[in-house]
N, C-alpha and C positions, 0 to 999 in steps of 0.2 A: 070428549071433553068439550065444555062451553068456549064459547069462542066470546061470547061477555059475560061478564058477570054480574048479577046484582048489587045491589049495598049492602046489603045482608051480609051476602056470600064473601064476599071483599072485607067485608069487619070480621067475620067468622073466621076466613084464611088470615088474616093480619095477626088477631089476636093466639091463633096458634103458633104460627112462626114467631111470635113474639114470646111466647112462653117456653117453645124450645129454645131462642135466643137464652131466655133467661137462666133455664136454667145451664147452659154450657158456659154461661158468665160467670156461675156459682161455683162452677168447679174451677176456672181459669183463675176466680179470686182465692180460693183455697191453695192455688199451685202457683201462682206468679205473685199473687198480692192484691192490695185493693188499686191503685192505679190500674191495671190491667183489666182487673173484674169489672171498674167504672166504666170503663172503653165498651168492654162486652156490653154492657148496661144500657149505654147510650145508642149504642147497633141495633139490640134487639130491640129496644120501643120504636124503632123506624116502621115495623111494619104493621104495626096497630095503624101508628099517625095516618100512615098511607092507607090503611081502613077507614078510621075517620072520617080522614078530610076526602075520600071517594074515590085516590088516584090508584087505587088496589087494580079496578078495571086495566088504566093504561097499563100498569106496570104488568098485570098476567098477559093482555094483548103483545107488549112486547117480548116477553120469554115465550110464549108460543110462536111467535114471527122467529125468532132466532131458534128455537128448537126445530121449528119445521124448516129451516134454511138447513141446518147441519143435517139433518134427517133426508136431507134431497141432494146434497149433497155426496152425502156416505152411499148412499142407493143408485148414485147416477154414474156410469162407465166412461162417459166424457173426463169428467173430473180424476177420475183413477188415469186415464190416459193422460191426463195434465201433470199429475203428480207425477208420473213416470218419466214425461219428458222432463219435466224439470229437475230429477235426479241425475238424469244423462246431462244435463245440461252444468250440472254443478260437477260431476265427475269428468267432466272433459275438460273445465275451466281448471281443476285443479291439477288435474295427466298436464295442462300445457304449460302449467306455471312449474313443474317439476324439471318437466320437457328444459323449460328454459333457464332455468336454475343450474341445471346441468351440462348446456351449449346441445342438447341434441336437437334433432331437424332444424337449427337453425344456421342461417346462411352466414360465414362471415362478410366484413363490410366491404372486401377489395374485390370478394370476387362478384358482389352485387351486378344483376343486369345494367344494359347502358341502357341511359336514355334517348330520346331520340334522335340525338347527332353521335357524328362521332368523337371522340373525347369527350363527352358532356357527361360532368360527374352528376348522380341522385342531388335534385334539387335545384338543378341549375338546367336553366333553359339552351338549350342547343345556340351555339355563336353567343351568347353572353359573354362578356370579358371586357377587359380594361382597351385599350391601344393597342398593346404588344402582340394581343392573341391569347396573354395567359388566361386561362377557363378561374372563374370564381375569384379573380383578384379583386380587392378590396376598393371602391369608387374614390375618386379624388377628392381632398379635402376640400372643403369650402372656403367662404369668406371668414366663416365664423370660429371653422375649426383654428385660423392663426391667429387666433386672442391667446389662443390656450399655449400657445409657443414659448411663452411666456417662462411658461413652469418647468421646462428644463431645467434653467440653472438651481430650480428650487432643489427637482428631482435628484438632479447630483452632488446637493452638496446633503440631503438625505443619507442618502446612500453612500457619500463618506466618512459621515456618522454610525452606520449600523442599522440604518432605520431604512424599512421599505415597504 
């Protein structure tokens, strides 16, 4: 096959695809209607135009670019080894989400490894803690958290209402 075409050949190709367009238009208007047949109508004269006005060339350059890609593709053993892996790869993401949907292989949270000290719960850095020694207790309010002290007496008389 030509890898460019003439203007000739690009009016010649256009105006054929344009006459198959037309007539599967002919029969879509016979079976769907004329709205539909119009549609067809307006499709199939695209590839004359594209004869025409000369863009026939780019437009074959591109369908042989993308045909010869899929064609090196389907012929190439890299790619089948691609697709392969990415089959295992979607069968395993699914095995783990079942896995896990179910609790198996997975650890529960108490009996989770420790971290680097002792008593140091996941996420909390070894000797973190308040004064006391307690591990993860919550840091001292501020200056600004005792605006908000305020809202207790709101909070209880809510909640002697029914509202919470």
């Amino acid at each position: 096959m030509p890898e460019n075409l003439t203007w000739m050949t690009g009016l010649v190709l256009g105006g054929g695809l344009t006459l198959v367009g037309l007539v599967i238009s002919f029969v879509v208007w016979r079976a769907k209607g004329a709205a539909a047949g119009l549609r067809g109508v307006a499709w199939s004269l695209l590839p004359l135009a594209a004869g025409l006005i000369g863009l026939m060339n780019a437009v074959w350059q591109f369908v042989m670019s993308i045909f010869g890609i899929l064609v090196g593709l389907l012929f190439n053993p890299a790619v089948w080894a691609g697709v392969v892996l990415l089959g295992v790869a979607v069968v395993l993401y699914v095995v783990s989400g079942v896995m896990r949907a179910r609790g198996a292989g997975t650890r529960p949270r108490d009996k989770a490894p420790r971290a680097a000290g002792e008593g140091a719960r996941p996420g909390t850095a070894a000797g973190a803690g308040d004064a006391k020694g307690q591990m993860g207790a919550p840091p001292k309010k501020s200056g600004a958290a005792d605006d908000l002290s305020d809202f207790g007496d709101i909070e209880e008389l809510l909640r002697k209402r029914g509202i919470e």
